[in-house]
PDB file of N, CA, C and O in Angstrom:
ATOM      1  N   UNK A   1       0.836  -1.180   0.000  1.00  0.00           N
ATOM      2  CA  UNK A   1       0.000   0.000   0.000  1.00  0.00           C
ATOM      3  C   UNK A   1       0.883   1.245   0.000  1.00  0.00           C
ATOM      4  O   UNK A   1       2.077   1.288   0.296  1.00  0.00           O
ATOM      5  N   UNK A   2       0.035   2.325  -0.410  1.00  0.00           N
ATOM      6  CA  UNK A   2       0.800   3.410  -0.869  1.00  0.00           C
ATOM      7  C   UNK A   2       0.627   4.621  -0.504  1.00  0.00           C
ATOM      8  O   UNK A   2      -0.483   5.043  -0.826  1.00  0.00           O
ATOM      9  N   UNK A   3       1.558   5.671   0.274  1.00  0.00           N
ATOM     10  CA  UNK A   3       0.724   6.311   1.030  1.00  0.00           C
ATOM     11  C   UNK A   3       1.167   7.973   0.936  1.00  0.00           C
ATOM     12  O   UNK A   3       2.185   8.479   1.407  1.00  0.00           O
ATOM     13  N   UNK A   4       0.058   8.657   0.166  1.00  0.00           N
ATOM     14  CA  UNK A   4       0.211  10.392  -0.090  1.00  0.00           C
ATOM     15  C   UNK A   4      -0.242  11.238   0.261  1.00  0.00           C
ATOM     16  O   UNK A   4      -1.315  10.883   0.748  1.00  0.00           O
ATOM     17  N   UNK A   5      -0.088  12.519   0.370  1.00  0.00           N
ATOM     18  CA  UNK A   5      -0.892  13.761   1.073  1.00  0.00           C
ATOM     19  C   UNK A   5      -1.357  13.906   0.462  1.00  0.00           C
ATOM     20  O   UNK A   5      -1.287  13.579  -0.722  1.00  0.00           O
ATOM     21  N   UNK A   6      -2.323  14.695   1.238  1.00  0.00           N
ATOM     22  CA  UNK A   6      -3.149  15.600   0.505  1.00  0.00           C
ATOM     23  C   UNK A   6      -2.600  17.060  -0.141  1.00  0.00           C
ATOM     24  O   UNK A   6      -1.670  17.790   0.203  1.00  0.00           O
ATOM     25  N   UNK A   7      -3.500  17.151  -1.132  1.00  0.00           N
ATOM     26  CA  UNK A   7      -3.490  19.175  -1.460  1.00  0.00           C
ATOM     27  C   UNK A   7      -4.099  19.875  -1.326  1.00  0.00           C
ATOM     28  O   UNK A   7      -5.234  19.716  -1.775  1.00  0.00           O
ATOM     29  N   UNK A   8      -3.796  21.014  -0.680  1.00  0.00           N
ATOM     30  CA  UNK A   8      -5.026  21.897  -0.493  1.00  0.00           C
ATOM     31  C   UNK A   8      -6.156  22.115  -1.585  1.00  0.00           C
ATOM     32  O   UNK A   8      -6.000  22.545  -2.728  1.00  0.00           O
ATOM     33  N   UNK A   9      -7.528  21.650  -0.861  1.00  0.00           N
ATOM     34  CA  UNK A   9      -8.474  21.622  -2.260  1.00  0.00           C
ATOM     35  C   UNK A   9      -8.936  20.095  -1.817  1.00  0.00           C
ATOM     36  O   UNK A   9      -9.820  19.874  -0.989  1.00  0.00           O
ATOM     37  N   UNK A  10      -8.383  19.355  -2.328  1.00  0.00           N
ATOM     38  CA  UNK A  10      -8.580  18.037  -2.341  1.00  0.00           C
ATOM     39  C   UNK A  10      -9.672  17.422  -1.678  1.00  0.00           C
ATOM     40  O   UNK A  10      -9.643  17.137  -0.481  1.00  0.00           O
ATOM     41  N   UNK A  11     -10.712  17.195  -2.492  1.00  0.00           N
ATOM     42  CA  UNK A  11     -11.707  15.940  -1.643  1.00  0.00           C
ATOM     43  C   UNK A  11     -10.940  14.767  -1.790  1.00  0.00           C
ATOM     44  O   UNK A  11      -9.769  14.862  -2.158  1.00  0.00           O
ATOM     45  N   UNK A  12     -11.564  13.433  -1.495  1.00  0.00           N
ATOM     46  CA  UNK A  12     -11.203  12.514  -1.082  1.00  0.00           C
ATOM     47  C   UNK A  12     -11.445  11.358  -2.347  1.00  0.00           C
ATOM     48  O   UNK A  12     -10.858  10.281  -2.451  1.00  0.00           O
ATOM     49  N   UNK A  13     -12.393  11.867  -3.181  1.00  0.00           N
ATOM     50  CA  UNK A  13     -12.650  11.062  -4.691  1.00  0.00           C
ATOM     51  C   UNK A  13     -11.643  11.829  -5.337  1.00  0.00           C
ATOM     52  O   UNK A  13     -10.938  11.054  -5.983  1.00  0.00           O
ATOM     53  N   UNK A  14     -11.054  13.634  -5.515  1.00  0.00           N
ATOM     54  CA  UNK A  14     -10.601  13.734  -6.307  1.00  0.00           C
ATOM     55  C   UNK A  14      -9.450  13.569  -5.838  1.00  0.00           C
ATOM     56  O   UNK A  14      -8.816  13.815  -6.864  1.00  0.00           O
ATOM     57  N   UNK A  15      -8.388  13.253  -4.785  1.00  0.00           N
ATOM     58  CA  UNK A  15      -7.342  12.722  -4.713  1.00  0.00           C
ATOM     59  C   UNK A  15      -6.999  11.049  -5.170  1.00  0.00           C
ATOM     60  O   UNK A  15      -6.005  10.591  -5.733  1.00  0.00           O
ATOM     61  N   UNK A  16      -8.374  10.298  -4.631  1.00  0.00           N
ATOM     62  CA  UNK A  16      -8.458   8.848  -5.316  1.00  0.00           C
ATOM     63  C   UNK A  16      -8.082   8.647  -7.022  1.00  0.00           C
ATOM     64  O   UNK A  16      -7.316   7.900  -7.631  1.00  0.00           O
ATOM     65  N   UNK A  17      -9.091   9.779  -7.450  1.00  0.00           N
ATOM     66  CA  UNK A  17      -8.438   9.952  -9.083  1.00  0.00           C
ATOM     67  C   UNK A  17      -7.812  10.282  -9.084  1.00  0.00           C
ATOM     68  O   UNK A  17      -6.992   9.515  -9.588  1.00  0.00           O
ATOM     69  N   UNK A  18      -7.337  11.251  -8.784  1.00  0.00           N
ATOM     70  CA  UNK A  18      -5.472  11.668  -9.182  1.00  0.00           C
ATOM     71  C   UNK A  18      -4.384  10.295  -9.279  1.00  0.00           C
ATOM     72  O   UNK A  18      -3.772   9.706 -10.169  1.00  0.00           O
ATOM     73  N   UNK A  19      -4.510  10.215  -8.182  1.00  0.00           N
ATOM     74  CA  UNK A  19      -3.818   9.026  -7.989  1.00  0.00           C
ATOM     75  C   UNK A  19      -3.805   7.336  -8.247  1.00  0.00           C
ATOM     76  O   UNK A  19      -2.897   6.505  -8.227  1.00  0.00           O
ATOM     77  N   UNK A  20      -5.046   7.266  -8.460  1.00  0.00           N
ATOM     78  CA  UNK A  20      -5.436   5.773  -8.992  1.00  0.00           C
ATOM     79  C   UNK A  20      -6.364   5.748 -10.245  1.00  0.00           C
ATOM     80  O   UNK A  20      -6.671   4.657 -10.725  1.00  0.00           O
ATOM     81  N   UNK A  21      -6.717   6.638 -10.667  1.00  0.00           N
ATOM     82  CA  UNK A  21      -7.270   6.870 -12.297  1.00  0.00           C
ATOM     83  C   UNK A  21      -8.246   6.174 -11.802  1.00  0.00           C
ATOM     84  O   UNK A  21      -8.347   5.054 -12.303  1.00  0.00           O
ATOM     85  N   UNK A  22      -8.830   6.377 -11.179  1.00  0.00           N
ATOM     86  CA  UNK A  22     -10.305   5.187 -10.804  1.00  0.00           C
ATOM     87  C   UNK A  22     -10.975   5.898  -9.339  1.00  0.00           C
ATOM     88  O   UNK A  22     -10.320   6.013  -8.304  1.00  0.00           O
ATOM     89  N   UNK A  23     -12.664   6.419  -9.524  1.00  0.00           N
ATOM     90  CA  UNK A  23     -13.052   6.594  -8.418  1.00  0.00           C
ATOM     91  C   UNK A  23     -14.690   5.906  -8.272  1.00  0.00           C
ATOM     92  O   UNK A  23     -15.737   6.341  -7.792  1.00  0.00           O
ATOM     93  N   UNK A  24     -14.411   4.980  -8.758  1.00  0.00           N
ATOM     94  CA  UNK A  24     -15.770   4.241  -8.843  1.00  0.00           C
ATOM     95  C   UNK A  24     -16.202   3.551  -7.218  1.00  0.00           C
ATOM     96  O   UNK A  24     -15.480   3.667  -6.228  1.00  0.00           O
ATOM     97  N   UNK A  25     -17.348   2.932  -7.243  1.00  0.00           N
ATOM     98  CA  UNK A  25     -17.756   2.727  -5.927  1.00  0.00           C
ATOM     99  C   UNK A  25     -16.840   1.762  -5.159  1.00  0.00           C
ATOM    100  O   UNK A  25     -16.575   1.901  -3.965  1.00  0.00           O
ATOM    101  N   UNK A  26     -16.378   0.773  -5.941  1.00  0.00           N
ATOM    102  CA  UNK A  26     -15.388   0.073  -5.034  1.00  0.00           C
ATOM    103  C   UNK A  26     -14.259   0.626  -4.164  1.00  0.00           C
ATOM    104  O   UNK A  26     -13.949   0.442  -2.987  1.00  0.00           O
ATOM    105  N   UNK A  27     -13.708   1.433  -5.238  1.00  0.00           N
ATOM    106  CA  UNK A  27     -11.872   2.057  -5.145  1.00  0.00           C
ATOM    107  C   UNK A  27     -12.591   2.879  -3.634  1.00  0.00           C
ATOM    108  O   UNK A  27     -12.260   2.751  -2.455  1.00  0.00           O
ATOM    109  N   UNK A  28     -13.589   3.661  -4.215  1.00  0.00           N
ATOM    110  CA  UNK A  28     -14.013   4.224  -2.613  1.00  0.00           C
ATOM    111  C   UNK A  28     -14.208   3.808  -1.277  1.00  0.00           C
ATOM    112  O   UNK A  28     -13.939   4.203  -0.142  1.00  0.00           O
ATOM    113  N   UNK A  29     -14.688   3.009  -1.746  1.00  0.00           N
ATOM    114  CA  UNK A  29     -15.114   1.758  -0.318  1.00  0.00           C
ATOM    115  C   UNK A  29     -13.987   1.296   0.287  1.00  0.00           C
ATOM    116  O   UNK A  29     -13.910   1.273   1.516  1.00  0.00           O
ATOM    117  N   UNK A  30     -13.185   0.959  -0.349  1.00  0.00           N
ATOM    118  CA  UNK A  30     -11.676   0.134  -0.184  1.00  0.00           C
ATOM    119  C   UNK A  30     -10.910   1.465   0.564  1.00  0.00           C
ATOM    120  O   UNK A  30     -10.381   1.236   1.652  1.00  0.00           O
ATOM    121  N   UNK A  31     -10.846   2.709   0.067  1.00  0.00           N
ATOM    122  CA  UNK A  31      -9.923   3.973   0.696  1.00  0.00           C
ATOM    123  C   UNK A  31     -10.631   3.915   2.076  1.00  0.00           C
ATOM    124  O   UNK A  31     -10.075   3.486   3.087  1.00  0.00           O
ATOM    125  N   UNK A  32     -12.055   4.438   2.029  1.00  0.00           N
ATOM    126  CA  UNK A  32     -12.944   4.599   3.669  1.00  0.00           C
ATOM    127  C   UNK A  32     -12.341   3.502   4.383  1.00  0.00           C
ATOM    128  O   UNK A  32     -12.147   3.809   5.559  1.00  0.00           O
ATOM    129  N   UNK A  33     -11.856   1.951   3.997  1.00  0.00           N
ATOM    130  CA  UNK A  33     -12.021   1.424   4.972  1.00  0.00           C
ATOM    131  C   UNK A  33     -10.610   1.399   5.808  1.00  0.00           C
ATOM    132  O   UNK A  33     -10.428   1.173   7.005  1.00  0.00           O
ATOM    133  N   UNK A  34      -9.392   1.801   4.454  1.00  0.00           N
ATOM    134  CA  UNK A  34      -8.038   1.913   4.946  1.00  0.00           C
ATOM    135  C   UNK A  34      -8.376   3.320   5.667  1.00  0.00           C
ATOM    136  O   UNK A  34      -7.687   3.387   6.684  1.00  0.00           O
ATOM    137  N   UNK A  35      -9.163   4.436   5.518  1.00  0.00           N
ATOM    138  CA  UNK A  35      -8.654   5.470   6.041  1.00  0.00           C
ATOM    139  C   UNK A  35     -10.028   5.758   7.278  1.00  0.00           C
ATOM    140  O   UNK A  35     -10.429   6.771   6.705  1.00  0.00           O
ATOM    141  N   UNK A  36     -10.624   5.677   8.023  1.00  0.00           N
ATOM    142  CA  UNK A  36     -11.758   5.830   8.869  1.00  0.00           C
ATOM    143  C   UNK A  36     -11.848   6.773   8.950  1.00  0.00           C
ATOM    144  O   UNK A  36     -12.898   7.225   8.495  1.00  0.00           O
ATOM    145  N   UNK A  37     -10.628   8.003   9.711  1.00  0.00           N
ATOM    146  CA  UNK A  37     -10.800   8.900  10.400  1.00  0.00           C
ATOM    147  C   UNK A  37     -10.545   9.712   9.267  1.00  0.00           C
ATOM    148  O   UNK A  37      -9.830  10.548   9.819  1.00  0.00           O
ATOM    149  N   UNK A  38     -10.617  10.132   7.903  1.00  0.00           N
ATOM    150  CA  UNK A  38     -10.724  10.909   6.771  1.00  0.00           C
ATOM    151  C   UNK A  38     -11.969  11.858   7.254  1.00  0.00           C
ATOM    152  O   UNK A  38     -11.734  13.059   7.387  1.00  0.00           O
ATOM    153  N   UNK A  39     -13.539  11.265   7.573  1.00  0.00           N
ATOM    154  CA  UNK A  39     -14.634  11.791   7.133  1.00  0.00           C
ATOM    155  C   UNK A  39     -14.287  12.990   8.576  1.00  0.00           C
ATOM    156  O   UNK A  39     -15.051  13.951   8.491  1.00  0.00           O
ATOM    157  N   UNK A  40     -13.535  13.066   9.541  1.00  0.00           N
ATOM    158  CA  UNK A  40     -13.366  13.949  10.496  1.00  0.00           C
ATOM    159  C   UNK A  40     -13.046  15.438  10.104  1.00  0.00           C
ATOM    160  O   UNK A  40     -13.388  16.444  10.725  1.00  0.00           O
ATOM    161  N   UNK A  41     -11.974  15.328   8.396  1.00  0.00           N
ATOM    162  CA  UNK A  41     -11.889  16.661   7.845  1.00  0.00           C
ATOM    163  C   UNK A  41     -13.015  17.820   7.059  1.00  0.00           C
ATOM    164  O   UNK A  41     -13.038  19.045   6.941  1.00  0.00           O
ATOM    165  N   UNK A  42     -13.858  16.731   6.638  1.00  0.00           N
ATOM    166  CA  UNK A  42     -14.870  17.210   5.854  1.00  0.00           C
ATOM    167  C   UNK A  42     -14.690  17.104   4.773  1.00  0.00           C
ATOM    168  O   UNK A  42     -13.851  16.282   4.405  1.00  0.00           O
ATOM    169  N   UNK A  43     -15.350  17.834   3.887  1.00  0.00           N
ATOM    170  CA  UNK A  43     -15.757  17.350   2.265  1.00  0.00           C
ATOM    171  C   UNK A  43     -14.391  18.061   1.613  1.00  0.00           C
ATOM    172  O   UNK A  43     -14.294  17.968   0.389  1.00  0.00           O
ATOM    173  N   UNK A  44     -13.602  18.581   2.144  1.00  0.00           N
ATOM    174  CA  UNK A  44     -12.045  19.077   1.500  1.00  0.00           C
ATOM    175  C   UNK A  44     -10.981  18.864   2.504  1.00  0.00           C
ATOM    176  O   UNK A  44     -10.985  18.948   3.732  1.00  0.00           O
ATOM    177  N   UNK A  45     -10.264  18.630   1.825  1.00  0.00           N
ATOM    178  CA  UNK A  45      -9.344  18.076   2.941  1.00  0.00           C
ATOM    179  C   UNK A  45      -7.969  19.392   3.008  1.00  0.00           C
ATOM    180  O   UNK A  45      -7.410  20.062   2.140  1.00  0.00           O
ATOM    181  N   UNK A  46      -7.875  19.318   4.088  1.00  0.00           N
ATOM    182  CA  UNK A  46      -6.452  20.650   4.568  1.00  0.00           C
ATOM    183  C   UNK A  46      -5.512  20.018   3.759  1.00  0.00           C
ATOM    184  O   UNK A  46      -5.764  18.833   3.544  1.00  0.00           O
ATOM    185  N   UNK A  47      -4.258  20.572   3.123  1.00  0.00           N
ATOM    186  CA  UNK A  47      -3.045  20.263   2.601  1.00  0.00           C
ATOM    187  C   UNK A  47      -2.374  19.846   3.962  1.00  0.00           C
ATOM    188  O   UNK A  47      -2.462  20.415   5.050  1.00  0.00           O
ATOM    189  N   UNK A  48      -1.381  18.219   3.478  1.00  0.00           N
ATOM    190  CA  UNK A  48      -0.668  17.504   4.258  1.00  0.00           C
ATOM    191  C   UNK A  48      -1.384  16.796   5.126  1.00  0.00           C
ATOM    192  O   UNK A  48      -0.880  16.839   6.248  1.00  0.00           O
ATOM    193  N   UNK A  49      -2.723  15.925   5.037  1.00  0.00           N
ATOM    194  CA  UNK A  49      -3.515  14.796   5.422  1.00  0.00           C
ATOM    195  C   UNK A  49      -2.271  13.705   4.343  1.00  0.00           C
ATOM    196  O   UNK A  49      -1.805  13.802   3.208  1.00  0.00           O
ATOM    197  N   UNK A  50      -2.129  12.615   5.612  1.00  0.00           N
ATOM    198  CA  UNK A  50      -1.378  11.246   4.517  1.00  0.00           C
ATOM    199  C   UNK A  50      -2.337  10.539   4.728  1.00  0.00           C
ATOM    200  O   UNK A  50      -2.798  10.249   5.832  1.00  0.00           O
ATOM    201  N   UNK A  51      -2.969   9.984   2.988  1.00  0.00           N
ATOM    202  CA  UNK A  51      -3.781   9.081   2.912  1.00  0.00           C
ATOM    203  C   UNK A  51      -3.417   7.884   2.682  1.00  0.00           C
ATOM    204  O   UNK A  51      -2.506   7.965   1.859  1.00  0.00           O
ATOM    205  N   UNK A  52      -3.695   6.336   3.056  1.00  0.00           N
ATOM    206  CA  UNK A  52      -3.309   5.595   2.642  1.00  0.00           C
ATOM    207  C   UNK A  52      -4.105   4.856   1.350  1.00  0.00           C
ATOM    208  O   UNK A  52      -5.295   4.543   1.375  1.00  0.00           O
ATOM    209  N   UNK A  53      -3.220   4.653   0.258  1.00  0.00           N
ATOM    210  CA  UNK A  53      -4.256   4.113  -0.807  1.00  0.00           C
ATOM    211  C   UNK A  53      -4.524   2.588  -0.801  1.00  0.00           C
ATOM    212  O   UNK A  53      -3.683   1.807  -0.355  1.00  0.00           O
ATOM    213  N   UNK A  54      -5.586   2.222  -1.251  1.00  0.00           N
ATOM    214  CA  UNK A  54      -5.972   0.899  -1.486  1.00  0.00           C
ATOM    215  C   UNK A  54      -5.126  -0.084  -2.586  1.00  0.00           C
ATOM    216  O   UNK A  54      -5.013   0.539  -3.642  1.00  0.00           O
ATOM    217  N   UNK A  55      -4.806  -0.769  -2.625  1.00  0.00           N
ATOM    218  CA  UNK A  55      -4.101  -1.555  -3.857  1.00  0.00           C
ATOM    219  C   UNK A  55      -5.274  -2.208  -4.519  1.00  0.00           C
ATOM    220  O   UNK A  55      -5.872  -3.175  -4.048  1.00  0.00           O
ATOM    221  N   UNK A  56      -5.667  -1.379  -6.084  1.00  0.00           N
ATOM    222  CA  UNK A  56      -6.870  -1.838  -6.750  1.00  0.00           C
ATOM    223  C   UNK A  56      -6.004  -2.182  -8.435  1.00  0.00           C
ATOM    224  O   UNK A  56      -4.936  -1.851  -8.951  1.00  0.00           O
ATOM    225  N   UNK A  57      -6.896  -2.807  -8.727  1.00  0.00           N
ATOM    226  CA  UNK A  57      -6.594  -3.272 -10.517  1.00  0.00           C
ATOM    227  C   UNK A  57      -6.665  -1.902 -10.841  1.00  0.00           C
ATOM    228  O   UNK A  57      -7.127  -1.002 -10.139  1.00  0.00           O
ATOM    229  N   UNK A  58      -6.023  -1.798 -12.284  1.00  0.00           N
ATOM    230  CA  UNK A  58      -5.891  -0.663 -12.711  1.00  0.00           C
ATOM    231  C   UNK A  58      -7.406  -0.563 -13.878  1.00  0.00           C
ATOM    232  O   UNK A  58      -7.528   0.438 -14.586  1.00  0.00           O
ATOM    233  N   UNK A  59      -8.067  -1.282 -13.915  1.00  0.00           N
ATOM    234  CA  UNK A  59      -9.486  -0.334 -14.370  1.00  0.00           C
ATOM    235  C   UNK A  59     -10.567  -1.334 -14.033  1.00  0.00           C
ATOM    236  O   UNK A  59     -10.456  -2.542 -14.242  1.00  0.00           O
ATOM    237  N   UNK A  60     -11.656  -0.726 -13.478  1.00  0.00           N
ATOM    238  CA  UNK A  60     -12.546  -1.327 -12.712  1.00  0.00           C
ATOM    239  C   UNK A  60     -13.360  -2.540 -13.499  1.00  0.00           C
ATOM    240  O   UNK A  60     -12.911  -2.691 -14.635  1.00  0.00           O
ATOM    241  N   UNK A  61     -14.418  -3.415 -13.180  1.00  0.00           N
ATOM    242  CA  UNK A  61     -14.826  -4.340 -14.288  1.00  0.00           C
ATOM    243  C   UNK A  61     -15.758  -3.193 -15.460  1.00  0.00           C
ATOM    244  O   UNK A  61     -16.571  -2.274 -15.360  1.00  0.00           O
ATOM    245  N   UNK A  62     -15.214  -3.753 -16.280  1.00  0.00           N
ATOM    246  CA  UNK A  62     -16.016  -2.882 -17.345  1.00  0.00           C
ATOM    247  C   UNK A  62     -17.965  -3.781 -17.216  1.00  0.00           C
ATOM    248  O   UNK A  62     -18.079  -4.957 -16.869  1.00  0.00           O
ATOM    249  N   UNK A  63     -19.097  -2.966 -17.547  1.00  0.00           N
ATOM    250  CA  UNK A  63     -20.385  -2.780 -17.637  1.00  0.00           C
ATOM    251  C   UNK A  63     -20.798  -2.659 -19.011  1.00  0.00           C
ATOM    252  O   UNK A  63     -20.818  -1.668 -19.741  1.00  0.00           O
ATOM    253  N   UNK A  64     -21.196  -4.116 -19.269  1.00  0.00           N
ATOM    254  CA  UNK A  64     -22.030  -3.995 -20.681  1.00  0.00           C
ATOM    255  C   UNK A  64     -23.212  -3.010 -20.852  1.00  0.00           C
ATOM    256  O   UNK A  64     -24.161  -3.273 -20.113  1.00  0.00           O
ATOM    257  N   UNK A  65     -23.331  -2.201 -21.460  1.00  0.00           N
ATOM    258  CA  UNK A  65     -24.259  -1.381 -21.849  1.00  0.00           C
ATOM    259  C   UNK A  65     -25.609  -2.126 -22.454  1.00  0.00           C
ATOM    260  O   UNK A  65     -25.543  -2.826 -23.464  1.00  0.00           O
ATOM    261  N   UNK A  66     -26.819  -1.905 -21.741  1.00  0.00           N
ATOM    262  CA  UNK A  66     -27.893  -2.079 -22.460  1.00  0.00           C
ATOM    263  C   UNK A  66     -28.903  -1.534 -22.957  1.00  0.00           C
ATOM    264  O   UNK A  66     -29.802  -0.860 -22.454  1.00  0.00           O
ATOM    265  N   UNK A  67     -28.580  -2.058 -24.557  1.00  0.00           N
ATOM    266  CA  UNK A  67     -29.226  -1.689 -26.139  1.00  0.00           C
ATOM    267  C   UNK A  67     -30.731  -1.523 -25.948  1.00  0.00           C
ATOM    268  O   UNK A  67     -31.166  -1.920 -24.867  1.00  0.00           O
ATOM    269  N   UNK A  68     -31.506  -1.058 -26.726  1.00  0.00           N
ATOM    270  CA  UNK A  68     -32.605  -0.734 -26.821  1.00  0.00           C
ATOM    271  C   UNK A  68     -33.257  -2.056 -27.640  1.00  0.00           C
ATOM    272  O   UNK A  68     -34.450  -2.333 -27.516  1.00  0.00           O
ATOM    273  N   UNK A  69     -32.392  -2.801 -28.447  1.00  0.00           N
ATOM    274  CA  UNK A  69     -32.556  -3.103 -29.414  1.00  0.00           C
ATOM    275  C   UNK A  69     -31.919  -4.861 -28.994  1.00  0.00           C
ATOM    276  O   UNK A  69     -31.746  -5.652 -29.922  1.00  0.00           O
ATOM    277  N   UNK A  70     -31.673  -5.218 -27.750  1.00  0.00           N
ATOM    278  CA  UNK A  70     -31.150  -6.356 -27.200  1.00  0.00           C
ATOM    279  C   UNK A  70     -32.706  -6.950 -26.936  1.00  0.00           C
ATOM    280  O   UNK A  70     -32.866  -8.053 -26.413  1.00  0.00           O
TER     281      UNK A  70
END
């Protein structure tokens, strides 16, 4: 696991994307559970919070789209 600050600004999905190109419901779930005490900063996080990241595949399962016409 891999572990970075924050930047001033930074919510907690858009540091997940920055850093893991992925902020889908899993990658999220997986950060909340490495990080608990995150939701204590609020919806932006102060510059220099160290987050720890989740170790996820690099792109989530892809979702067949359904056709009108299936």
């Amino acid at each position: 696991m891999r572990k970075v600050r924050s930047v001033a600004g930074d919510s907690v999905n858009l540091l997940l994307y920055r850093e893991t190109a992925r902020s889908d419901d899993a990658a999220e779930e997986a950060l909340w559970k490495l990080n608990p005490t995150l939701a204590e900063y609020g919806p932006v996080l102060p510059a220099g919070v160290w987050v720890t990241l989740p170790e996820l595949d690099s792109k989530p399962a892809a979702i067949k789209p359904v056709l009108a016409w299936d």
